[in-house]
C-alpha positions as YAML, in Angstrom:
chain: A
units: angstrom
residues:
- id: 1
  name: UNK
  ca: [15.49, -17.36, -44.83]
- id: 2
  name: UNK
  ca: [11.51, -16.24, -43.78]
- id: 3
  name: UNK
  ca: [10.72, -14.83, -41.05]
- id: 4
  name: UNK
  ca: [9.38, -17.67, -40.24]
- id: 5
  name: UNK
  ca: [12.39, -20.37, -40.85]
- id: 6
  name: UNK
  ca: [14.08, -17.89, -38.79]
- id: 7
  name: UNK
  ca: [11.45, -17.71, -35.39]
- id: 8
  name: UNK
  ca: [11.85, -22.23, -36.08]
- id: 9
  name: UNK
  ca: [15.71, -21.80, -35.95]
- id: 10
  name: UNK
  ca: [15.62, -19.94, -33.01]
- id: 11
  name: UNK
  ca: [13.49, -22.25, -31.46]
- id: 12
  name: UNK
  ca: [15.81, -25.38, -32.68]
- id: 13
  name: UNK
  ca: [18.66, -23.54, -30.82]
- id: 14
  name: UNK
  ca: [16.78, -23.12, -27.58]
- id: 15
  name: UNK
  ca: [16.21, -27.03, -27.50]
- id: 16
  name: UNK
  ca: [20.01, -27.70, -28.72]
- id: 17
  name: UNK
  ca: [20.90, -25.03, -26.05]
- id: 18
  name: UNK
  ca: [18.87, -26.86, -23.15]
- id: 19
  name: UNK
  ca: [20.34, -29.98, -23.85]
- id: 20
  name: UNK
  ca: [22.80, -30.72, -20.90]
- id: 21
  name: UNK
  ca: [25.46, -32.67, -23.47]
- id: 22
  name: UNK
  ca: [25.80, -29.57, -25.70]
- id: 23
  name: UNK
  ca: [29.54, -28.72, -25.27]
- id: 24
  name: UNK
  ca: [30.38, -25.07, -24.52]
- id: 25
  name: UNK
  ca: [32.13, -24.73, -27.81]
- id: 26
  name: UNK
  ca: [28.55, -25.50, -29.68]
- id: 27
  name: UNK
  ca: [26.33, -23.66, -27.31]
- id: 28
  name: UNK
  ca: [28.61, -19.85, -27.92]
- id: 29
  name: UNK
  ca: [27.80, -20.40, -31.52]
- id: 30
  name: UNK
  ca: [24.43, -21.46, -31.40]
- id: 31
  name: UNK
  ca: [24.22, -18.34, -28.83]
- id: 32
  name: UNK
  ca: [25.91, -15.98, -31.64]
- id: 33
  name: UNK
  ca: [23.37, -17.69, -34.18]
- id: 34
  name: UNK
  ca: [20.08, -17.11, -32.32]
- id: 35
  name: UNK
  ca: [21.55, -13.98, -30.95]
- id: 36
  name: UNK
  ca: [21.61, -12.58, -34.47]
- id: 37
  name: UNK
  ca: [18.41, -13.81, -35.82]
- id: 38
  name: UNK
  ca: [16.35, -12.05, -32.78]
- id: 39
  name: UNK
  ca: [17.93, -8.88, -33.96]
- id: 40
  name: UNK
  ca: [16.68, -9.88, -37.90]
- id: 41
  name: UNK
  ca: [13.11, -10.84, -36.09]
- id: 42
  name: UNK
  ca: [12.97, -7.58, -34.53]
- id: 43
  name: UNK
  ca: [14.13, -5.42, -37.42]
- id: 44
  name: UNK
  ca: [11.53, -7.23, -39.58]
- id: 45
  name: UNK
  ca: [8.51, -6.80, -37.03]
- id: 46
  name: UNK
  ca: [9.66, -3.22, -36.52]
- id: 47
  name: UNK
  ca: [10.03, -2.30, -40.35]
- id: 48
  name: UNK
  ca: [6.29, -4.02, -40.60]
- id: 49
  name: UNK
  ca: [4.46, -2.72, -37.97]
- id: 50
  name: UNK
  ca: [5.61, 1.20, -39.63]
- id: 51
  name: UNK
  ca: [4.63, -0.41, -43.37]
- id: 52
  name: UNK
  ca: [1.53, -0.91, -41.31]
- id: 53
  name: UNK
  ca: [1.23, 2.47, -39.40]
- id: 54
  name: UNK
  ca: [1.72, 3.75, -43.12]
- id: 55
  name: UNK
  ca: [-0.95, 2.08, -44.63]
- id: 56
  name: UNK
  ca: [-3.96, 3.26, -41.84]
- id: 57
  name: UNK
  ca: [-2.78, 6.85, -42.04]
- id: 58
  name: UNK
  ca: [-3.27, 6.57, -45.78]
- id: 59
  name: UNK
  ca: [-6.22, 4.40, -45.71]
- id: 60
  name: UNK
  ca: [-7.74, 7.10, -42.65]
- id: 61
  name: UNK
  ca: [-6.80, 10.02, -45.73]
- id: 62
  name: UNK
  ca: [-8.70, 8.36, -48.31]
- id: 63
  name: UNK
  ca: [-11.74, 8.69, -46.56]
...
């Protein structure tokens, strides 16, 4: 799954989540399930903002 399929799951679970029906059952795993793709989100972001940091600070040597 992208990065972002995964940021328009998470946001599919907040509706699902908000819904007042949703029965407690469906809402712990949709909480486990959005839960876990924050943490990919972040680990991605964080992994490409230091690919990015990387890439100045060899771009700043060439010169």
């Amino acid at each position: 799954m992208t990065f972002e399929e995964k940021i328009s799951r998470i946001d599919a679970i907040i509706q699902l989540m908000n819904k007042i029906d949703t029965p407690l059952e469906q809402q712990m795993a949709l909480y486990e399930e959005g839960y876990k793709l924050i943490n990919e989100c972040s680990e991605f972001l964080e992994e490409s903002e230091k690919k990015i940091i990387d890439i100045n600070q060899k771009m700043e040597n060439a010169d």
